[in-house]
C-alpha positions, -999 to 999 in steps of 0.1 A, spaced: -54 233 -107 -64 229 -142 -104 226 -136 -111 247 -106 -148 249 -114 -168 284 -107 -199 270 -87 -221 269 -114 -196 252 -140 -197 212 -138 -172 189 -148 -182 160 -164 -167 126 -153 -175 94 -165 -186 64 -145 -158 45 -151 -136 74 -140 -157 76 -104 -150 39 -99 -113 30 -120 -115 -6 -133 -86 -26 -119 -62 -38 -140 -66 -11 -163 -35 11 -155 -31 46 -155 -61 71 -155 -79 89 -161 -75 103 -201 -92 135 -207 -113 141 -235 -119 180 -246 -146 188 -266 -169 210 -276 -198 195 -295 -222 179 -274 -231 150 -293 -203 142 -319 -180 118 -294 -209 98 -280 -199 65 -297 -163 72 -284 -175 73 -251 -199 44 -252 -162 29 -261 -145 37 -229 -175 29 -212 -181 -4 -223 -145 -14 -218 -139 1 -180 -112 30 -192 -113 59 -165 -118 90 -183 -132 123 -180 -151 151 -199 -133 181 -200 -160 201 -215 -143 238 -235 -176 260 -230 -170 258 -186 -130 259 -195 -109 274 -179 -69 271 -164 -42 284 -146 -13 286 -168 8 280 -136 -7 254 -122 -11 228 -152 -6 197 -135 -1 155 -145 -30 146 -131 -44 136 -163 -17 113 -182 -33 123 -218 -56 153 -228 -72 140 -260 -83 172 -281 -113 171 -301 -121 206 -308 -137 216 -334 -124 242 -360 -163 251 -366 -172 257 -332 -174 297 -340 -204 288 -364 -216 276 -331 -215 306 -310 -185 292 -294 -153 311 -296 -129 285 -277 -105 281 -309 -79 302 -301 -84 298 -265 -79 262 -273 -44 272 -296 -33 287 -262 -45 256 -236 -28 232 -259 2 253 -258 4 253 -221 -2 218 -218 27 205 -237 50 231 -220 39 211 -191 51 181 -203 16 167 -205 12 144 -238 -20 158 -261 -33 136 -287 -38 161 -311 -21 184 -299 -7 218 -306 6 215 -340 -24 190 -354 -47 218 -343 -31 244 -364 -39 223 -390 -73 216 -383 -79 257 -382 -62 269 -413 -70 253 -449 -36 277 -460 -13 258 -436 -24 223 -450 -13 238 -483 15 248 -474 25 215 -457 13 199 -489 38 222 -511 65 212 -489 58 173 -490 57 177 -531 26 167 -529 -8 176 -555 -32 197 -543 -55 222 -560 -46 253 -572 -54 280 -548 -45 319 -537 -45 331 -504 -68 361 -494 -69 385 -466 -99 411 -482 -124 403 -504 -118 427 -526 -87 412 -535 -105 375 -551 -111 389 -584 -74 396 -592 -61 360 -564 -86 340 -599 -69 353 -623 -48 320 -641 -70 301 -623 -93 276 -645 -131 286 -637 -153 275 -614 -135 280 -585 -146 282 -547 -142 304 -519 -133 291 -487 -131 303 -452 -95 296 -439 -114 284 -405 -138 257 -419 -153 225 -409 -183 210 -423 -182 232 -455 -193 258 -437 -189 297 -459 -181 279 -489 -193 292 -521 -189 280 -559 -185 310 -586 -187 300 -622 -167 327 -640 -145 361 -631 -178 384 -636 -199 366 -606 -170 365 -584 -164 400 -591 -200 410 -585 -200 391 -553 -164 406 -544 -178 441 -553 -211 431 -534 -194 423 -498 -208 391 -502 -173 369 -497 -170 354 -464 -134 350 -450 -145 335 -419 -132 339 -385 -95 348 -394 -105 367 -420 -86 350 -449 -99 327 -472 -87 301 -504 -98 314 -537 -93 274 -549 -102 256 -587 -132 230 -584 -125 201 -593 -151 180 -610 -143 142 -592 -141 112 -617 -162 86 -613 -185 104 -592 -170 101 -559 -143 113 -536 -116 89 -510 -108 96 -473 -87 77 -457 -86 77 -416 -53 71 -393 -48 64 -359 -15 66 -346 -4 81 -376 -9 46 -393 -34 42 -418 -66 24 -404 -96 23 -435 -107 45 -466 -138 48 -479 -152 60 -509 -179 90 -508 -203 87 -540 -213 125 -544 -250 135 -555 -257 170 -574 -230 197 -576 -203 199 -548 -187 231 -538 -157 228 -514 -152 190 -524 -163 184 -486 -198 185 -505 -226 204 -492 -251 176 -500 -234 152 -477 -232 175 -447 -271 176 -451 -295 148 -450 -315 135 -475 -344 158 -456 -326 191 -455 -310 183 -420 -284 203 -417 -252 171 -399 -234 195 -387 -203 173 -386 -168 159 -404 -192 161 -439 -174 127 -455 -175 105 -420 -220 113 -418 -223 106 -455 -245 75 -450 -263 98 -427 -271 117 -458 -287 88 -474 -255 89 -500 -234 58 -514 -203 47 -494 -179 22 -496 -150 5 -476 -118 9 -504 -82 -2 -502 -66 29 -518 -31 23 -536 -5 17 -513 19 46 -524 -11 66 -515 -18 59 -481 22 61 -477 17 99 -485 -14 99 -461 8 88 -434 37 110 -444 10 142 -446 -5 132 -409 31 126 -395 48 160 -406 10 175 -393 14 160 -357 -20 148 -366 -27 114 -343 -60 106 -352 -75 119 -381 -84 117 -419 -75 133 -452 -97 140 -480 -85 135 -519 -101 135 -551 -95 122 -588 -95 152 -614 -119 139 -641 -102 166 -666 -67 149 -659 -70 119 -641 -44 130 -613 -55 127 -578 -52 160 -556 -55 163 -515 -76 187 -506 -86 186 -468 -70 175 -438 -92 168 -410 -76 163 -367 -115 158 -359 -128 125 -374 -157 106 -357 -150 81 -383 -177 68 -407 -217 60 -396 -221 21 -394 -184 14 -395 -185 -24 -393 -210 -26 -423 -192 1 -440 -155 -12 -435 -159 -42 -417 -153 -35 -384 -156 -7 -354 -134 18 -355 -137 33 -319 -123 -1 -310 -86 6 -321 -90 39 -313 -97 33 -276 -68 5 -278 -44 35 -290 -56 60 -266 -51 34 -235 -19 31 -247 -10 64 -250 -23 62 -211 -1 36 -200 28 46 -218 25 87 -202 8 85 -170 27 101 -142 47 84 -115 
């Protein structure tokens, strides 16, 4: 069985799993996750509609790669690729549960392929090279030591970035080849939990603000515009993934920006643009999710810059961009139950 529980370990099921609502069809999904907070307005969701569901908490995870069964018709995923900042070490656990579950036959939102995009900022490059798409100019790193030489051609400032992010967690902004040196010489470059990294050009945003754009299904469901306050460093800015106060959000930095006490706005981006949205989450097996692009001020060209498989969506949704977000979500994720459960 897929959750034989050690006696201490819980497994936490929902009321509306304990007690299916009729009518409802298939059940229950299965949500894993790691963050203890981050999916409570998703679950609010299920609950106040009646969709039998369960918990499938990663930290008390475990499975027996022969005896994955159906007995959940979808596993939604919502790991986080910033869970090692965290003290918790279930990403490439997760890389290999995700496997085994669609060996099984057993359909993951957000499955194996999306979460290999979530945990490496050098594969959404790479998938962004092969779409012919704009994105900034970057070198791939493997020891610090090597950053110095990865800059060179590249227009200062640039940023450092941890391959595993999330939250703009290890990103730092160097201002010319001698402090990046200094820091490279220093051992002061973190590559993160892979131990590679993007040596990556800032880019300063026109207008002040950067666009992300959220799907579900693949399609496109809203964008919003970020207004930025102060300097940014990995254009996932570290002044929005903090409060106003200090507070450290600890979450998807665009989606908490009114958290942050910062400007945000519902936008219709241009539709060849969300085309390549849809085209970039498509070829990334990306379900739910939202990408991240920005207007060069220098230029005027607009570059993607992150891809995101964990999106709580935006704070205040219907005042932000009309309406509730978890509400199509929850539609798409019951079907996605209805259309997978087993016989």
């Amino acid at each position: 069985m897929e959750n034989r529980l050690l006696p201490t370990q819980q497994l936490a099921v929902s009321p509306s799993e304990a007690r299916p609502a009729p009518g409802r069809g298939p059940g229950p999904l299965a949500v894993y996750y790691e963050h203890p907070v981050w999916f409570e307005r998703l679950f609010a969701e299920l609950d106040r509609r009646g969709t039998p569901y369960v918990k499938v908490h990663a930290q008390s995870h475990f499975y027996d790669p022969a005896g994955l069964d159906r007995r959940y018709p979808v596993v939604f995923n919502r790991m986080s690729p910033s869970a090692y900042r965290r003290s918790h070490a279930q990403i490439f656990y997760t890389l290999h549960y995700l496997a085994g579950l669609e060996l099984a036959g057993i359909r993951v939102v957000n499955g194996l392929q999306a979460f290999r995009h979530e945990t490496s900022k050098a594969l959404q490059l790479s998938l962004l090279r092969s779409l012919g798409l704009p994105a900034p100019r970057t070198r791939i790193i493997h020891d610090p030591a090597q950053a110095a030489a990865a800059a060179e051609g590249l227009r200062f400032p640039v940023v450092v970035k941890p391959n595993v992010g999330g939250s703009g967690v290890g990103v730092t902004r160097y201002d010319s080849p001698a402090r990046l040196g200094a820091a490279a010489a220093a051992g002061a470059i973190d590559l993160g939990l892979d131990h590679v990294a993007l040596v990556q050009e800032f880019i300063p945003a026109r207008g002040g603000h950067i666009t992300r754009m959220e799907v579900v299904g693949g399609k496109f469901l809203y964008g919003i515009k970020v207004f930025l306050s102060g300097e940014t460093f990995d254009l996932c800015p570290a002044d929005i993934c903090r409060t106003a106060a200090g507070v450290e959000l600890g979450n998807a930095c665009a989606v908490e920006a009114p958290k942050a006490g910062l400007r945000v706005e519902g936008v219709m981006p241009p539709p060849d643009v969300v085309a390549d949205a849809e085209r970039i989450m498509q070829r990334a097996g990306i379900d739910v999710g939202g990408i991240e692009l920005v207007v060069d001020d220098r230029d005027g060209r607009h570059y993607f810059y992150d891809i995101n498989a964990l999106s709580n969506f935006v704070s205040d949704g219907p005042r932000v961009v009309g309406f509730d977000p978890f509400v199509p979500l929850a539609d798409y994720l019951e079907a996605e139950m209805e259309a997978h459960h087993a016989d």
